[in-house]
C-alpha positions as a Markdown table, in Angstrom:
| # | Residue | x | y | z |
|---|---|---|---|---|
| 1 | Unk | 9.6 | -72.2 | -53.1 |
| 2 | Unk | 6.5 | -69.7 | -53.0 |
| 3 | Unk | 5.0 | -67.9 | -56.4 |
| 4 | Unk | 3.3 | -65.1 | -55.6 |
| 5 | Unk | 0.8 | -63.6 | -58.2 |
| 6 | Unk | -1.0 | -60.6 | -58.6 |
| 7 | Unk | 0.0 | -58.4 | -55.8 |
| 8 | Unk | -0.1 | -55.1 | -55.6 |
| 9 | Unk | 3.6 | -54.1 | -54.6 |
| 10 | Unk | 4.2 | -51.1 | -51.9 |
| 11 | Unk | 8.0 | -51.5 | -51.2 |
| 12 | Unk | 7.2 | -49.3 | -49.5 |
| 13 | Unk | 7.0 | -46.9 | -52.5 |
| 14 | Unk | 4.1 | -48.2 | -54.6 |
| 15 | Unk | 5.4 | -50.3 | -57.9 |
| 16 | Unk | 1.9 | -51.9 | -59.3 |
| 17 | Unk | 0.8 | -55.2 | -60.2 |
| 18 | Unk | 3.8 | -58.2 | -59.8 |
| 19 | Unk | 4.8 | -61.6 | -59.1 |
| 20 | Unk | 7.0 | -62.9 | -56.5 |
| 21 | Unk | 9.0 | -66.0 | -56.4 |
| 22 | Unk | 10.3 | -66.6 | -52.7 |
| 23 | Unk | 13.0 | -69.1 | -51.8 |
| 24 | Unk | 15.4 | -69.9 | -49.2 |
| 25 | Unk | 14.2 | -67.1 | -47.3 |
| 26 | Unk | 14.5 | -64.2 | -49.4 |
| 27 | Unk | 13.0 | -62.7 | -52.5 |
| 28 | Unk | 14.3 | -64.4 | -55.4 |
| 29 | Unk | 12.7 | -62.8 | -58.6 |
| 30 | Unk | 9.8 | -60.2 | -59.0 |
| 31 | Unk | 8.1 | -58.6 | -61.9 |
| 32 | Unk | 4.6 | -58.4 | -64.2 |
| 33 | Unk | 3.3 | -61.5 | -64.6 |
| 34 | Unk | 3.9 | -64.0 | -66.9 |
| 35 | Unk | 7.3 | -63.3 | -66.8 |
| 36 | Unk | 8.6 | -65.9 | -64.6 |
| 37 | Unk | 11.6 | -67.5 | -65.9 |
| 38 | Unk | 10.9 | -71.1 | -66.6 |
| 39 | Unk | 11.9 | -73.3 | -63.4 |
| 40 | Unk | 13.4 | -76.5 | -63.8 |
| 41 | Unk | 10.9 | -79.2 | -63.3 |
| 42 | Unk | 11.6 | -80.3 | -60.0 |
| 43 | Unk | 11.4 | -77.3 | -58.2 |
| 44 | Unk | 8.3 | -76.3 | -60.6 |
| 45 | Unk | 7.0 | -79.2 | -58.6 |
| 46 | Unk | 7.3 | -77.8 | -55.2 |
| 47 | Unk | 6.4 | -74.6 | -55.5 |
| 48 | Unk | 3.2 | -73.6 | -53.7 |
| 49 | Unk | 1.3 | -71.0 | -55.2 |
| 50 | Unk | -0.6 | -67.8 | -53.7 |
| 51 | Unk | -3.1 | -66.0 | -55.7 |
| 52 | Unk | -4.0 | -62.0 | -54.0 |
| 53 | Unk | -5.6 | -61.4 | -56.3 |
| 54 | Unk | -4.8 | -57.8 | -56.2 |
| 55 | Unk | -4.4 | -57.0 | -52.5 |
| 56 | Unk | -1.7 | -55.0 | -51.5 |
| 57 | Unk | 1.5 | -56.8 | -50.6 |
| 58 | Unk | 3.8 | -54.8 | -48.1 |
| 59 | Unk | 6.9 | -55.2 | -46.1 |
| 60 | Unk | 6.4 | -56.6 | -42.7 |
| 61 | Unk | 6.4 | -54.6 | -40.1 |
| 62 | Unk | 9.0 | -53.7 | -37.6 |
| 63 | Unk | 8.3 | -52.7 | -34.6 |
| 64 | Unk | 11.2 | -51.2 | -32.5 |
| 65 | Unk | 9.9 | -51.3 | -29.5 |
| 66 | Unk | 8.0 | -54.4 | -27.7 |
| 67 | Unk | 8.1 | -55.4 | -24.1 |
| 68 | Unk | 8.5 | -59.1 | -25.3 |
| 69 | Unk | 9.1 | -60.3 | -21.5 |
| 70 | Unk | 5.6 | -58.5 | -20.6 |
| 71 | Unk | 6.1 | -54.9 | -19.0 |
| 72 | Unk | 4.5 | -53.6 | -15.9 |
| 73 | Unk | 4.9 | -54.0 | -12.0 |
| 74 | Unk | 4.3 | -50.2 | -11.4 |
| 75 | Unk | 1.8 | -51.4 | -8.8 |
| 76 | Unk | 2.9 | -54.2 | -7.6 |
| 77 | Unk | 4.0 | -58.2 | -8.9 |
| 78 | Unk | 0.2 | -58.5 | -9.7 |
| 79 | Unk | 0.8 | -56.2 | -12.7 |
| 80 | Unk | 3.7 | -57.5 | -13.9 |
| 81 | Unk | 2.4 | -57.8 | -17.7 |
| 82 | Unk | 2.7 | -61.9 | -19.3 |
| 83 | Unk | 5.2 | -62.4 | -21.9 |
| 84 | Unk | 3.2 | -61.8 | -25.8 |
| 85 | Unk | 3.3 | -65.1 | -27.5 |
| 86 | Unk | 4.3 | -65.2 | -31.3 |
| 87 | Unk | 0.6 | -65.1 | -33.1 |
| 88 | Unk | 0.0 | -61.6 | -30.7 |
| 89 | Unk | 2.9 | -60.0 | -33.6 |
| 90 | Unk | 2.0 | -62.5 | -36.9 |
| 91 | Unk | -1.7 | -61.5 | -36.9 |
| 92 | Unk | -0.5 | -57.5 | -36.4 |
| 93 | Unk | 1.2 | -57.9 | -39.6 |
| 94 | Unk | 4.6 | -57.7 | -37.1 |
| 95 | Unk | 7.6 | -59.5 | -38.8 |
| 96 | Unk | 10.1 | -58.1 | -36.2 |
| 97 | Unk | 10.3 | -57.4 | -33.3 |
| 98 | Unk | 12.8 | -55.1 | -31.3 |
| 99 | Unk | 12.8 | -56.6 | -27.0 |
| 100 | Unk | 13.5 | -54.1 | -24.0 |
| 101 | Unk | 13.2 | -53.9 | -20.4 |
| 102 | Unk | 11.7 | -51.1 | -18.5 |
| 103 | Unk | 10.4 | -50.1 | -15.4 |
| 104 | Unk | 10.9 | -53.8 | -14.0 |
| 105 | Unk | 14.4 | -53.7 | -14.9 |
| 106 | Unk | 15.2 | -55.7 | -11.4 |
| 107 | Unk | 12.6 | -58.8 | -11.2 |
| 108 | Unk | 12.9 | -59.0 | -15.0 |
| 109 | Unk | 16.2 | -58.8 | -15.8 |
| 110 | Unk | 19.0 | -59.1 | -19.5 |
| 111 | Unk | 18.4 | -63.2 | -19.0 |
| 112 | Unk | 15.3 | -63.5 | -19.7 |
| 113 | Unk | 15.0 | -60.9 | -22.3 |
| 114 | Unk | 17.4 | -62.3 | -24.1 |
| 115 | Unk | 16.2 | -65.9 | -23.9 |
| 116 | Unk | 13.1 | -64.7 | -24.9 |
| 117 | Unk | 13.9 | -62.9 | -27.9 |
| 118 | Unk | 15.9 | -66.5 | -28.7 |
| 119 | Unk | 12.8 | -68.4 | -27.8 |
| 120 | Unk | 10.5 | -66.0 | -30.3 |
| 121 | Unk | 13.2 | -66.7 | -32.8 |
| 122 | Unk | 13.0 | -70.4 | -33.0 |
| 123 | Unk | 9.2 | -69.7 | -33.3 |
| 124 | Unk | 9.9 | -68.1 | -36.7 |
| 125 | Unk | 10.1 | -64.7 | -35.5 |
| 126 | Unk | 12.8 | -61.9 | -36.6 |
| 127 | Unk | 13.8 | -60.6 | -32.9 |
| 128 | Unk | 16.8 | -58.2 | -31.5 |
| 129 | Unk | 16.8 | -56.4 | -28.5 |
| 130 | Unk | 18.8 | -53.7 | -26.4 |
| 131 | Unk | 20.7 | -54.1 | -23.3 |
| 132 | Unk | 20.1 | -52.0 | -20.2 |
| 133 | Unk | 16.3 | -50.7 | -19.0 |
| 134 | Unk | 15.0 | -47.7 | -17.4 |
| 135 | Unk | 17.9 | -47.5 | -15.1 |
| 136 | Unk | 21.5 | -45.9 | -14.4 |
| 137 | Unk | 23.4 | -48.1 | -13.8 |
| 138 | Unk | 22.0 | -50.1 | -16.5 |
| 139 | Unk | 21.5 | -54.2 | -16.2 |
| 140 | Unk | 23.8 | -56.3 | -18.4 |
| 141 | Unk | 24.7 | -59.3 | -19.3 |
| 142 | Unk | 28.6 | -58.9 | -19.1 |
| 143 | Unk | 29.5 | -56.4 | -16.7 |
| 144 | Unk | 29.0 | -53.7 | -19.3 |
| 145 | Unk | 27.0 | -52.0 | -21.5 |
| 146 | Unk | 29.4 | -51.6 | -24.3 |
| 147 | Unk | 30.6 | -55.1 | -23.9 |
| 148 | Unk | 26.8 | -56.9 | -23.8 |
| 149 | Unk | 26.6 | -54.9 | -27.5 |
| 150 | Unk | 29.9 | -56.4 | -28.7 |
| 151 | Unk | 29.6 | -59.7 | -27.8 |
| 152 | Unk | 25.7 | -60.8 | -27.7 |
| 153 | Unk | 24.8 | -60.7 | -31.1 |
| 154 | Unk | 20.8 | -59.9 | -30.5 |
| 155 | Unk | 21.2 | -56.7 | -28.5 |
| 156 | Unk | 21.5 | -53.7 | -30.9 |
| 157 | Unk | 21.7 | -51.1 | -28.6 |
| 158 | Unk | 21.0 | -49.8 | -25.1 |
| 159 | Unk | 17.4 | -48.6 | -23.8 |
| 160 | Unk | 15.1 | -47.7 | -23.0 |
| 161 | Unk | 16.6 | -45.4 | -20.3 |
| 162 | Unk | 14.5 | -43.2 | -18.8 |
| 163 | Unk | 14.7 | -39.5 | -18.8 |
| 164 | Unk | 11.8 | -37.0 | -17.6 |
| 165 | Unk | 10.2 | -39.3 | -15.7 |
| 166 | Unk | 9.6 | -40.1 | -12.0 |
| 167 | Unk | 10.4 | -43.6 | -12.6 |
| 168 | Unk | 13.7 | -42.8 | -13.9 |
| 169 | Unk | 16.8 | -43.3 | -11.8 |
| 170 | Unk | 17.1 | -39.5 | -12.2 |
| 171 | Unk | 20.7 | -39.5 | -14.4 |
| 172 | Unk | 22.8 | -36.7 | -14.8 |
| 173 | Unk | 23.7 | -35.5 | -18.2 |
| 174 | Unk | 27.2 | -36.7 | -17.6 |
| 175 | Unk | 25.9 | -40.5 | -17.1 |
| 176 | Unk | 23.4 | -39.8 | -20.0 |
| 177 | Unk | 26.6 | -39.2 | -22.2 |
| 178 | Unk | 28.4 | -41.5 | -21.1 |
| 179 | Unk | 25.4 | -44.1 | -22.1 |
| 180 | Unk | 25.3 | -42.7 | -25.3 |
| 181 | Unk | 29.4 | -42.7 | -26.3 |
| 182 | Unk | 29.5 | -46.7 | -25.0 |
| 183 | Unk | 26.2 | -47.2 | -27.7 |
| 184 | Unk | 28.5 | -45.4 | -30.2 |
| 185 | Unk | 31.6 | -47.0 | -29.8 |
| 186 | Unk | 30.0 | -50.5 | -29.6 |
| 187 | Unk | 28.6 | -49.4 | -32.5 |
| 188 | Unk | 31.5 | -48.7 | -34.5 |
| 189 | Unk | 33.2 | -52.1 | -33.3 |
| 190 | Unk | 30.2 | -54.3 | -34.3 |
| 191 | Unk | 28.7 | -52.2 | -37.6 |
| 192 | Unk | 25.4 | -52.4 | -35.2 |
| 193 | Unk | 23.1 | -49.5 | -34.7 |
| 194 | Unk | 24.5 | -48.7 | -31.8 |
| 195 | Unk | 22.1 | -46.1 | -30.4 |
| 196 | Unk | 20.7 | -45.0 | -26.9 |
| 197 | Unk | 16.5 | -45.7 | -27.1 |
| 198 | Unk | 15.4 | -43.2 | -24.7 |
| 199 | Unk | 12.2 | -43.5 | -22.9 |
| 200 | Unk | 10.8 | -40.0 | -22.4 |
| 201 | Unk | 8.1 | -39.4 | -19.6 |
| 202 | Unk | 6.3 | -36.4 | -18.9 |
| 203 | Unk | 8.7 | -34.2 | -16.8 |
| 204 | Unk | 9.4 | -30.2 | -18.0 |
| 205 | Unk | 12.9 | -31.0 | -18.3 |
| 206 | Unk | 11.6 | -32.7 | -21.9 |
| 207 | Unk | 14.2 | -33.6 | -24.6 |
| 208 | Unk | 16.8 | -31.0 | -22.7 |
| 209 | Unk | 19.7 | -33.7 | -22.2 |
| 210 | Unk | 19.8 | -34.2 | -25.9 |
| 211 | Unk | 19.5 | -30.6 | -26.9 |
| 212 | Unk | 22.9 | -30.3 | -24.7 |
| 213 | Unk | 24.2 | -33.7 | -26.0 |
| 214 | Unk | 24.1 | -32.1 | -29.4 |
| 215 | Unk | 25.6 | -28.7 | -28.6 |
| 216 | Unk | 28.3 | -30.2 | -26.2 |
| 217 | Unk | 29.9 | -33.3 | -27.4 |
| 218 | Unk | 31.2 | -34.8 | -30.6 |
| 219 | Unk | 28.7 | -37.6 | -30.5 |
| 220 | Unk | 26.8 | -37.3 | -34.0 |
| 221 | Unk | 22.6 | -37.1 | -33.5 |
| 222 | Unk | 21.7 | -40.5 | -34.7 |
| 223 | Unk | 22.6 | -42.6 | -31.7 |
| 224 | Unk | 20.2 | -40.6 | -29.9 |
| 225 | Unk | 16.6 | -41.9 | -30.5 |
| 226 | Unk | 14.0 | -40.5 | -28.2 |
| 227 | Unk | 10.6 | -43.0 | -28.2 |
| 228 | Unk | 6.8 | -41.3 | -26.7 |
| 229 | Unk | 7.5 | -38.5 | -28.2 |
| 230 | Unk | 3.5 | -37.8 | -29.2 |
| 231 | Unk | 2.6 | -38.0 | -25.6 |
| 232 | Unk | 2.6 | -34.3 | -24.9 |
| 233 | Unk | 2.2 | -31.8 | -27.6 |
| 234 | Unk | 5.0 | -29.3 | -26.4 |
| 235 | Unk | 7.3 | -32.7 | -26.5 |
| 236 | Unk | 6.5 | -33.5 | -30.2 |
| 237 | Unk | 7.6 | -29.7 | -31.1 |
| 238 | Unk | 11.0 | -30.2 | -29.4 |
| 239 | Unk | 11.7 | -33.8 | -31.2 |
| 240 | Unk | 10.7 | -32.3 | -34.3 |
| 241 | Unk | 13.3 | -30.0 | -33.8 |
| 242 | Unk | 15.8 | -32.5 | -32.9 |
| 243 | Unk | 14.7 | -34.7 | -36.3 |
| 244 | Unk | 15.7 | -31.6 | -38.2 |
| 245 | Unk | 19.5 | -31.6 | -36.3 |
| 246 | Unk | 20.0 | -35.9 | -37.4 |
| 247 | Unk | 17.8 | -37.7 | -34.8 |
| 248 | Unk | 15.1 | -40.8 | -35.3 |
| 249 | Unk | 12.6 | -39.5 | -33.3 |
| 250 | Unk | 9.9 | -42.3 | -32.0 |
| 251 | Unk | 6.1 | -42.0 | -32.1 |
| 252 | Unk | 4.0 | -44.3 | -29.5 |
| 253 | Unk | 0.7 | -45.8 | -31.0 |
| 254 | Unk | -0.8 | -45.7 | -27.6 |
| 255 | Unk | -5.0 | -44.6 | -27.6 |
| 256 | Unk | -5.5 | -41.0 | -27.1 |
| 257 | Unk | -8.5 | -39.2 | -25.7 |
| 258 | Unk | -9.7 | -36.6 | -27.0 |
| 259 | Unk | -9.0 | -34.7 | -23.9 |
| 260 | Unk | -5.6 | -35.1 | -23.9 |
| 261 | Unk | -2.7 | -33.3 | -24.7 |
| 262 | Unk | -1.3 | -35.5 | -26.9 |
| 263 | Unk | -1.4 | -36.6 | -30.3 |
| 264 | Unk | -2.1 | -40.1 | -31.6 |
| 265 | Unk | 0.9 | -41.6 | -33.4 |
| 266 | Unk | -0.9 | -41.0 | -37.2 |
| 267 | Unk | -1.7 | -37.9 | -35.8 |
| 268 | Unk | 2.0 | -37.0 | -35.1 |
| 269 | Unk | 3.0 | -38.8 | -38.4 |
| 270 | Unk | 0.7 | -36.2 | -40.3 |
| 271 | Unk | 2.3 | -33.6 | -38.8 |
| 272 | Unk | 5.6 | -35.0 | -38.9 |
| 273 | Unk | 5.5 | -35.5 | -43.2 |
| 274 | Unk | 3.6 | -31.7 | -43.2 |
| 275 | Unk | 6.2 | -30.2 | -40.9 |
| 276 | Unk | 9.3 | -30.7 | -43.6 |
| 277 | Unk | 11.3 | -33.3 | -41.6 |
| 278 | Unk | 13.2 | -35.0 | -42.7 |
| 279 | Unk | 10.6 | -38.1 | -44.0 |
| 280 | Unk | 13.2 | -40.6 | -42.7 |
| 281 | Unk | 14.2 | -39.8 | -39.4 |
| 282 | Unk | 10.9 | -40.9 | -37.8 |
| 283 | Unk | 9.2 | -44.2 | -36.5 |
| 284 | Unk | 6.1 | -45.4 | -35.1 |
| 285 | Unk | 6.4 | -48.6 | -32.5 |
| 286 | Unk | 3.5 | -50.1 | -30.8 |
| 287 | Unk | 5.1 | -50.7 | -27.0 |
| 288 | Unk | 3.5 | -54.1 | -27.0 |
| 289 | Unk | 3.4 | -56.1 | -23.6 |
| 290 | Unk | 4.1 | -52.8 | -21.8 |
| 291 | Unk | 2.4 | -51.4 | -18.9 |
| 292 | Unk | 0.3 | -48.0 | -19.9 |
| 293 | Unk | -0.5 | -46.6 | -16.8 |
| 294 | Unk | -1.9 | -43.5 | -15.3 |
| 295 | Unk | -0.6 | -42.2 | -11.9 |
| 296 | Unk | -1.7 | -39.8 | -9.7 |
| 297 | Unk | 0.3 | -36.1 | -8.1 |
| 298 | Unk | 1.4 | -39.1 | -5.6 |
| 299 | Unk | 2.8 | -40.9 | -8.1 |
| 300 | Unk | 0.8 | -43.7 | -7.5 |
| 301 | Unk | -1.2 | -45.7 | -10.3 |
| 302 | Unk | -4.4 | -45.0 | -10.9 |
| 303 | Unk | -5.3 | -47.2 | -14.0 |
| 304 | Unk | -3.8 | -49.5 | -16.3 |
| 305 | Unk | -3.6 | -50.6 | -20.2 |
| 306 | Unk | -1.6 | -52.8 | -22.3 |
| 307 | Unk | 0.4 | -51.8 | -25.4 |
| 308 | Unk | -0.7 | -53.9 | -28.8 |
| 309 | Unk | 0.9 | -54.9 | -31.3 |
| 310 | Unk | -1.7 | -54.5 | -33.5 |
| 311 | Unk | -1.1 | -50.6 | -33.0 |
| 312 | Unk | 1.0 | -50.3 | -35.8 |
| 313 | Unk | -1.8 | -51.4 | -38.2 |
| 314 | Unk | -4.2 | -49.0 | -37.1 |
| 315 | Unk | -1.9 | -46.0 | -37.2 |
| 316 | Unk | -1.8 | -47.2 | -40.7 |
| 317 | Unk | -5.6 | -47.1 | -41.0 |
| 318 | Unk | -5.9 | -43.8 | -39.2 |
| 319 | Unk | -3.3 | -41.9 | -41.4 |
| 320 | Unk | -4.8 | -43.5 | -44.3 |
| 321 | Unk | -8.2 | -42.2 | -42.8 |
| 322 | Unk | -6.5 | -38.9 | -42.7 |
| 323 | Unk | -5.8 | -38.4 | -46.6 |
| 324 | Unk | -2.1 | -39.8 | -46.0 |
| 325 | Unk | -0.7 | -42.2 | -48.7 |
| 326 | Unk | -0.3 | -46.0 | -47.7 |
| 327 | Unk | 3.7 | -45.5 | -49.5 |
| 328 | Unk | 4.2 | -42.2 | -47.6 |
| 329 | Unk | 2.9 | -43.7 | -43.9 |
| 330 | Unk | 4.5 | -47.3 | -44.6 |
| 331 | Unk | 8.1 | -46.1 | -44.1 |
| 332 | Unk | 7.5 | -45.2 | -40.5 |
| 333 | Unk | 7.2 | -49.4 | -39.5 |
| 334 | Unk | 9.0 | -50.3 | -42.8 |
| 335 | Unk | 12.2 | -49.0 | -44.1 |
| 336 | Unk | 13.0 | -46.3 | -41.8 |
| 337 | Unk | 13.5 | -48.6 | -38.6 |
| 338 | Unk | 15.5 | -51.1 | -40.7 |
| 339 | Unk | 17.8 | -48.2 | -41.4 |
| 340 | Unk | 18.2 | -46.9 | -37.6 |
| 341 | Unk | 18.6 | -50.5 | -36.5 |
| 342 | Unk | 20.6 | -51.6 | -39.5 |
| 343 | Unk | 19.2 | -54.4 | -40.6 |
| 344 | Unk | 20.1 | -54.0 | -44.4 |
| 345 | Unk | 17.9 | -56.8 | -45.3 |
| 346 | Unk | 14.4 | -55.6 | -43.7 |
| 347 | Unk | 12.1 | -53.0 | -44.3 |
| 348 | Unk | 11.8 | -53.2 | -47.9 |
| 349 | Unk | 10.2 | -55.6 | -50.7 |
| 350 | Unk | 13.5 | -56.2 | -53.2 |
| 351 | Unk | 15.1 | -59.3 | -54.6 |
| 352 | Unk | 17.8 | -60.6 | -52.6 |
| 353 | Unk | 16.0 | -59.5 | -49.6 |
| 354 | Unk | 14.7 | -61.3 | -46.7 |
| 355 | Unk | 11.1 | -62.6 | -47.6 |
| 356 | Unk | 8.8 | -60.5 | -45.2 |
| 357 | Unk | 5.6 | -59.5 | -46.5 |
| 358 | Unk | 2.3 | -58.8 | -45.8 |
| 359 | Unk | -0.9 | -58.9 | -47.6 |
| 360 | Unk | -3.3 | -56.9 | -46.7 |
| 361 | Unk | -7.8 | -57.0 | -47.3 |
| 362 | Unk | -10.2 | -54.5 | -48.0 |
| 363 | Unk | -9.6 | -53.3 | -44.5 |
| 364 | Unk | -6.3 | -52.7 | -44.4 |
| 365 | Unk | -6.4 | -55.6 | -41.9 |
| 366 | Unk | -4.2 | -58.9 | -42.0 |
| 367 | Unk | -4.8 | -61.6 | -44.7 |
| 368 | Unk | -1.5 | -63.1 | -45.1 |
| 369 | Unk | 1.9 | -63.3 | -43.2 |
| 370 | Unk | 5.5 | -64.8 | -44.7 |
| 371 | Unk | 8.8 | -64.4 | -42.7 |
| 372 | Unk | 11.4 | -65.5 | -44.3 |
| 373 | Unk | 9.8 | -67.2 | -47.2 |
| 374 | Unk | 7.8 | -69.1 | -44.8 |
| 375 | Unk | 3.2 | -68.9 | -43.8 |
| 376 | Unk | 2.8 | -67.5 | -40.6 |
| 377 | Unk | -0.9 | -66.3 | -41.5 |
| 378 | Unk | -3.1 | -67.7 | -44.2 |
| 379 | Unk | -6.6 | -66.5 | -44.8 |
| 380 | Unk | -6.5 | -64.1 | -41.6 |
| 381 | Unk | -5.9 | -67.1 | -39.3 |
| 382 | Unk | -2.4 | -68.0 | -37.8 |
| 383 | Unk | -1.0 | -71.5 | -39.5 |
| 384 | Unk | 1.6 | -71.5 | -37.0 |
| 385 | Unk | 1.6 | -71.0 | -34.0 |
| 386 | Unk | 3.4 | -70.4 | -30.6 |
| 387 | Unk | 4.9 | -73.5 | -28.2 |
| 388 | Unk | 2.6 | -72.5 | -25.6 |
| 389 | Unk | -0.2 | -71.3 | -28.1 |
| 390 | Unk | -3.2 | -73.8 | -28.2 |
């Protein structure tokens, strides 16, 4: 049992000053303090206390796309990125975690995402993943895509499949659609999300399979979800489009230059709420563990960074910077991922939901972690850690 006291609710919508009383994993009563219903000595006895004293309290973040396996190997097995051990999310305020393959779909294969996403698990850590990678055909588990979604409960959907890129496999629209209707069917069998994460590069074919996917076949807009879609300007337009027609559209919290035409995921999330979008239908992930390189007209890699989980907190920061409300940015890692990946029981602060929270300092930095009713971060410092984690 865990009493929280004097936190300053964002559910993500902002509801004041509360309490909190936590137990077996979800939230079991909130409200003003001094309200608390009188527990029965011995679990009055048992319950540890946390003051905050008036910080704010939010969901824990999801973030729907993380390379948990490590990324990489665009130039060669020395960049192959390491796995991201379990304090690398708790510290980022990251209470979920969504696992894919990409580039390295072939030396890192379904295995060992899946056994990592099970390993991060026993660690304390909410983690689902999707089948497939960058390629067509994609790598499974069973034989199939629509199969590895029906019977492996972790995987959620298929991606990220590349499209625009020139490390794609280069699919046609008909094996594009067909990708999608297996995501949807599966879907409808299971009551998973069932959708088709899309990794979109920087080619001038854009978002154009989609747009077709949309005019052309019966398959309804949500089980497409394109993710980068802040990396080029012109790219962000045509996805902004698409969130108007039913699509989740994706925003990257990679680092921008100034130089660049791109916008910075609370840059895009500005824009996003301004443009009239629907406010739901768009998400910001981190790509943590993955490669972010630069190539060359040779197609050869030039540099190198690493995707953070920590992202995610400063896009919060940045839009906050930029005059946007904490309750009208939070829904982008909060609630509206928990409602593309159906996960009825994340992405929200509510009793009889899972007990994933956050506190935040004066910052807007990390002070305390719970998943599922249980410390992960106390004070700014992990209390538990890791395996492997010294």
């Amino acid at each position: 049992m865990l009493l929280i006291r004097n936190a300053d609710v964002h559910a993500p919508e902002r509801l004041g000053v509360k309490d909190l009383l936590l137990g077996g994993a979800e939230v079991l009563w909130m409200g003003p303090g001094g309200e608390l219903p009188n527990l029965p000595k011995p679990l009055a006895a048992i319950t540890e206390v946390i003051d905050l004293g008036g910080r704010r309290l939010i969901p824990g973040l999801i973030d729907g796309h993380v390379h948990v396996t490590g990324g990489g190997g665009e130039d060669g097995f020395k960049t192959r990125v390491p796995a991201v051990p379990l304090t690398r999310f708790t510290t980022s305020g990251v209470t979920t975690v969504v696992g894919l393959l990409g580039t390295d779909d072939v030396a890192r294969g379904p295995r060992e995402l899946l056994g990592t996403l099970y390993s991060l698990r026993e660690e304390g850590l909410n983690a689902w993943g999707y089948t497939g990678g960058y390629h067509v055909p994609a790598t499974t588990l069973t034989n199939g895509v629509r199969s590895d979604l029906v019977f492996i409960e972790a995987l959620l959907g298929i991606g990220e499949v590349a499209i625009s890129d020139h490390r794609s496999s280069q699919p046609t629209f008909d094996e594009l659609l067909r990708l999608a209707s297996d995501a949807h069917v599966a879907g409808l069998m299971t009551g998973k999300a069932g959708i088709l994460h899309l990794h979109l590069g920087d080619g001038v074919r854009g978002l154009e399979f989609v747009r077709r996917a949309l005019a052309e076949s019966e398959l309804p807009a949500r089980v497409f979800n394109p993710t980068h879609c802040n990396r080029r300007r012109a790219l962000f337009e045509e996805a902004l489009a698409l969130a108007h027609k039913g699509c989740t559209i994706d925003l990257t919290a990679f680092p921008v230059a100034d130089s660049e035409d791109a916008w910075t995921a609370a840059q895009g999330l500005v824009r996003y709420l301004e443009s009239g979008a629907p406010p739901e239908r768009v998400t910001v992930s981190s790509d943590a563990g993955g490669c972010l390189p630069c190539f060359d007209h040779d197609g050869r890699m030039t540099s190198m960074g690493v995707g953070s989980a920590g992202a995610l907190l400063e896009t919060l920061r940045a839009a906050e910077a930029a005059d946007l409300p904490l309750e009208r940015a939070l829904p982008a890692v909060t609630s509206n991922p928990a409602r593309l990946l159906r996960l009825a029981r994340k992405g929200r602060i509510a009793v009889g939901l899972d007990a994933d929270l956050v506190a935040l300092d004066a910052t807007g930095g990390v002070e305390t972690v719970i998943i599922r009713g249980v410390v992960h971060v106390a004070g700014g410092r992990a209390v538990r850690r890791g395996t492997f984690e010294s």
